[in-house]
C-alpha positions in Angstrom: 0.0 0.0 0.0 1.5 3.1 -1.2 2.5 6.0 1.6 0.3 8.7 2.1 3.1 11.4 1.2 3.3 9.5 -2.4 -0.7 9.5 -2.3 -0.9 13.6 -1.9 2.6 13.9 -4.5 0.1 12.1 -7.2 -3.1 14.3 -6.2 -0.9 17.6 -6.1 0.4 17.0 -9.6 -2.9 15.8 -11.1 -4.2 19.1 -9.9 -1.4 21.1 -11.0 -2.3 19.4 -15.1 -6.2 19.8 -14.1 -5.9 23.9 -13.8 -3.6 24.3 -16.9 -4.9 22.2 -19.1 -8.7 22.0 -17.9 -8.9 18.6 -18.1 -12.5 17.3 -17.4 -11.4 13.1 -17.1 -8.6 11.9 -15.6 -8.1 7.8 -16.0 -5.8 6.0 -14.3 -4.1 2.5 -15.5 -0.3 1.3 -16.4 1.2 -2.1 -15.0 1.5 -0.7 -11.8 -1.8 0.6 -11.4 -3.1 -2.7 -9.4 -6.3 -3.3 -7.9 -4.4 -3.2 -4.4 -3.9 0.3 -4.8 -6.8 1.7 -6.7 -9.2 2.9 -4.5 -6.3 4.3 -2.3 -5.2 6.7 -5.5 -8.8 6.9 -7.1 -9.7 8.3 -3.8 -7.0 11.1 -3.0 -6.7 12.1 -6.5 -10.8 12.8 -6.8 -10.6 14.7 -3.7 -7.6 16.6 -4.5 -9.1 17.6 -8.0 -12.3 18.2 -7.2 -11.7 20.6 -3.6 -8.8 22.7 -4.8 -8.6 23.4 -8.7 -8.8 27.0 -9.9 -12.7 26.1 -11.8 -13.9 24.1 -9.2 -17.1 25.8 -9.2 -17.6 25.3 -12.9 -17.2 21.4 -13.5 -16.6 18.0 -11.6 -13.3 16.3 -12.5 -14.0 13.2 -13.3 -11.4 10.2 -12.1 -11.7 6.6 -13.2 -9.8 3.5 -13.5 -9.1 2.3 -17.3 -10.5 -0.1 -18.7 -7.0 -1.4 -20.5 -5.0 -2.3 -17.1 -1.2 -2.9 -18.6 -1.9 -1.3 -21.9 -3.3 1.9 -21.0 0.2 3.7 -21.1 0.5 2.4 -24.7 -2.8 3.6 -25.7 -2.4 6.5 -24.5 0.8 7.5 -26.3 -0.7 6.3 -29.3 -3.6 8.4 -29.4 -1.4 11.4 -28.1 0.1 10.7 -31.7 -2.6 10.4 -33.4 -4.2 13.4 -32.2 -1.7 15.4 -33.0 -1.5 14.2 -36.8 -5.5 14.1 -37.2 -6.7 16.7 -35.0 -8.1 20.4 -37.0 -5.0 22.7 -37.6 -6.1 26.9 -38.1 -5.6 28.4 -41.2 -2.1 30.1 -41.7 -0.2 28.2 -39.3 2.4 25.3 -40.0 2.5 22.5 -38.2 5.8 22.2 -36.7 
């Protein structure tokens, strides 16, 4: 069971991603994200996104585990690509 100094690290940086980017879902997965420590970072990291970010009044951050377990991290990276080659581009400006 992870400490609960590495519990609020996690939460604090999720939040720190949550008010610059203005993320809306955060999900959670990767080889080490076990079903032993789930609810333990499912927990803090709802609560730490949800009673401190910048918009809190405006939405509900959303935290769920994936779906994908060890292959989440691949997935991810891939659609990260992805995005970035398929995803609308304004007029005028290269793609660098």
């Amino acid at each position: 069971m992870p400490y609960r100094g590495e519990k609020r690290s996690g939460g604090t940086r999720t939040l720190g991603l949550v008010d610059l980017l203005g993320i809306d879902v955060i999900v959670l997965g990767g080889p080490f994200f076990t079903d032993d420590v789930a609810e333990f970072y499912l927990d803090e990291i709802g609560r730490a996104v949800n009673e401190f970010p910048t918009a809190r009044r405006l939405r509900r951050v959303e935290v769920e585990a994936s779906v994908l377990s060890a292959e989440s991290a691949a997935v991810g990276a891939a659609s990260t690509l992805f995005h970035a080659t398929f995803a609308p581009w304004p007029r005028g400006r290269d793609r660098a």
